[in-house]
Backbone bond lengths (Angstrom), bond angles and torsions (degrees), N, CA, C in turn:
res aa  C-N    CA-C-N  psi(-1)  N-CA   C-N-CA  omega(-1)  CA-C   N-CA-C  phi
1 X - - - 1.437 - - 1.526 108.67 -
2 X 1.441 113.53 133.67 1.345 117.56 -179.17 2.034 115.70 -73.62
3 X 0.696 109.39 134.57 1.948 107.75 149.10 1.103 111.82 -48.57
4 X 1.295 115.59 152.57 1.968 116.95 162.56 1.514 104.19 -68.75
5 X 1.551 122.43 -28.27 0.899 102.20 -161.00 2.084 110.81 -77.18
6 X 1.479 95.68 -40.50 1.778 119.31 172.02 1.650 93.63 -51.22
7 X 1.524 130.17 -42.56 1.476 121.80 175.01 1.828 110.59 -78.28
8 X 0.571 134.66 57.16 1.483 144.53 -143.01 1.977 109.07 177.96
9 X 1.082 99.72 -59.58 1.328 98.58 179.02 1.647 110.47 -94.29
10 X 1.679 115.92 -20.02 1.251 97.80 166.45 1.901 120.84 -81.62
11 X 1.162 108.97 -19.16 1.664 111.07 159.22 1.372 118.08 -60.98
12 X 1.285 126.90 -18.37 1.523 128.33 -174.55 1.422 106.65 -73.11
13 X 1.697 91.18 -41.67 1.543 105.76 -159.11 1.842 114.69 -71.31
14 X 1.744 99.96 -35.06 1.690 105.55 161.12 1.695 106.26 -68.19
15 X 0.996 89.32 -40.49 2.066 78.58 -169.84 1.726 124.98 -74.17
16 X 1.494 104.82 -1.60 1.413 111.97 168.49 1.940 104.15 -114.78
17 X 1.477 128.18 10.25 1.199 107.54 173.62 1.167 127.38 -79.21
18 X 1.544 110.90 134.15 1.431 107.75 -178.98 1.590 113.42 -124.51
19 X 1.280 97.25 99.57 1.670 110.56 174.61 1.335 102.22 99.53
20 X 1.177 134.32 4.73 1.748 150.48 143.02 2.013 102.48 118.33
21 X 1.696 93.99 39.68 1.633 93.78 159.93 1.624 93.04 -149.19
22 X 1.352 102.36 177.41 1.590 119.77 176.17 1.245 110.90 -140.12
23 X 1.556 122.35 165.06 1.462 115.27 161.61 1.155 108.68 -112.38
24 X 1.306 135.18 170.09 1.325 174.90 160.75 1.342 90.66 -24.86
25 X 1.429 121.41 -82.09 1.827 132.17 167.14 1.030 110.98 -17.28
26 X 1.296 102.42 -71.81 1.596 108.37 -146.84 1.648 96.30 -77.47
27 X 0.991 111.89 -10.77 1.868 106.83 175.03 1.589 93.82 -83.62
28 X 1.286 130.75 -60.38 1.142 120.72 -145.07 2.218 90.12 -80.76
29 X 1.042 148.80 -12.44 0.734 164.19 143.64 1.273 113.79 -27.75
30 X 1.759 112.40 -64.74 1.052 109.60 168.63 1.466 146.82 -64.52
31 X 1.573 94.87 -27.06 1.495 105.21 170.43 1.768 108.34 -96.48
32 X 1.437 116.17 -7.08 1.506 89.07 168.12 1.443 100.91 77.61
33 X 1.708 102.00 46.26 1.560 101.22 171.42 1.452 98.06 -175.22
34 X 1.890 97.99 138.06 1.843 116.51 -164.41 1.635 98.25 -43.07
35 X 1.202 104.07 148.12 1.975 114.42 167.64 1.689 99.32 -63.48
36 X 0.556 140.97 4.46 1.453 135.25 168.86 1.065 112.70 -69.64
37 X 1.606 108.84 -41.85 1.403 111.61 -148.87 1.681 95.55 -117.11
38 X 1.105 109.88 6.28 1.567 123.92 -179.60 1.654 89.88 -93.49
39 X 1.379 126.32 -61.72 1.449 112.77 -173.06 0.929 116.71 -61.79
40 X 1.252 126.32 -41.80 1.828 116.02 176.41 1.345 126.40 -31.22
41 X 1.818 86.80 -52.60 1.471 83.85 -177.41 1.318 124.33 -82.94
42 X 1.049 124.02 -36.58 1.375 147.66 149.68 1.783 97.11 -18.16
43 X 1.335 124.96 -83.71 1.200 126.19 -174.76 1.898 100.08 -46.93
44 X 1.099 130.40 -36.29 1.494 119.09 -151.95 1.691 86.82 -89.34
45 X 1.575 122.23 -28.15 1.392 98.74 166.66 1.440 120.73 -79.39
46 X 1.046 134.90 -25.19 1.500 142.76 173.07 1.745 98.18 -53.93
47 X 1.388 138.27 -51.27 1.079 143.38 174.40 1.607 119.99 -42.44
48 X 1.507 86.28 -37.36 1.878 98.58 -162.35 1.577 92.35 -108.71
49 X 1.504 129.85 38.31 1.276 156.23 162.77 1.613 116.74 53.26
50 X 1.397 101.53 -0.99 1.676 122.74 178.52 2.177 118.98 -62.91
51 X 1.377 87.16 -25.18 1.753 82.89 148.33 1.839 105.59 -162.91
52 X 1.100 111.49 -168.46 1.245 129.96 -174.24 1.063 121.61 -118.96
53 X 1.495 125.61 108.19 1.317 131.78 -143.65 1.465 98.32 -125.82
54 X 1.308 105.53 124.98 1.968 88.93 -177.34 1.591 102.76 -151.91
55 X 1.353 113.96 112.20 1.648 126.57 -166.39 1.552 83.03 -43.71
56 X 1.874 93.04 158.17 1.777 93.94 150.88 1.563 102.07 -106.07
57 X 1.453 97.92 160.02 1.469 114.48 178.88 1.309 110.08 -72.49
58 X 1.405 120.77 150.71 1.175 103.10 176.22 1.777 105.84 -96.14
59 X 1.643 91.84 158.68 1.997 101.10 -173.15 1.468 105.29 -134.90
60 X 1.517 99.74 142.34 1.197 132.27 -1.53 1.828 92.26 -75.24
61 X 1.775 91.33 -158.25 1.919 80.03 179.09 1.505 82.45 -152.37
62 X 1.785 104.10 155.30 1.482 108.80 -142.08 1.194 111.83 -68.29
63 X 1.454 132.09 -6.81 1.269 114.67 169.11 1.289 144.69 -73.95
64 X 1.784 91.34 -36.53 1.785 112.47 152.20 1.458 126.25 -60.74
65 X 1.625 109.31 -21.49 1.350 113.10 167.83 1.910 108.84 -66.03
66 X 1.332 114.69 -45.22 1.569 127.87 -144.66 2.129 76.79 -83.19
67 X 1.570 129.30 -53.30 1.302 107.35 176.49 1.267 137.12 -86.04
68 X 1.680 104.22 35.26 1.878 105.25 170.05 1.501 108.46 -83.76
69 X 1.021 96.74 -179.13 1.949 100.48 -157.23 1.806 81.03 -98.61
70 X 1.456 96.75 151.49 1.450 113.77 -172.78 1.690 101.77 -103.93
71 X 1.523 111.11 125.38 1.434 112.95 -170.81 1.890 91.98 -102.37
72 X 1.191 91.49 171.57 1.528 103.01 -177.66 1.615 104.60 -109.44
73 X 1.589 109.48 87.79 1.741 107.39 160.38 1.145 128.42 -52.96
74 X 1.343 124.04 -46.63 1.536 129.22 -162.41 1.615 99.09 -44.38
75 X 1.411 101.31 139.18 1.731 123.17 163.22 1.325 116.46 -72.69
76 X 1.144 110.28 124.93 1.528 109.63 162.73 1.595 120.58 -81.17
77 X 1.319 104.29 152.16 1.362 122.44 176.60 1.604 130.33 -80.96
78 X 1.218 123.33 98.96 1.474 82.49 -165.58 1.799 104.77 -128.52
């Protein structure tokens, strides 16, 4: 059985999808409440299998940063 409040944030979550995902923002945006308190709940419905909740990675990430090819800025003089 849901909370009003878990029924509340899962209506947010259909009424902001665009193209059949949402973000984090734009939910907590919509209801007019810190992302903190948007993931919680968010995660406790993802738990109880009612949506699909999936961090983004962060990009790039430092290891893919540390193996890009190193270009040569410096100006020449001429």
């Amino acid at each position: 059985m849901l909370s009003p409040t878990e029924k509340r944030y899962l209506l947010a979550v259909l009424l902001t999808l665009d193209e059949g995902s949402t973000r984090l923002k734009k939910v907590s945006d919509f209801l007019r409440v810190k992302m903190p308190s948007a993931k919680q709940i968010l995660e406790e419905l993802a738990s109880k299998k009612l949506i699909n909740y999936v961090r983004r990675a962060p990009f790039p990430s430092q290891k893919r940063v540390q193996n890009l090819p190193r270009k040569n800025w410096s100006a020449s003089t001429t």
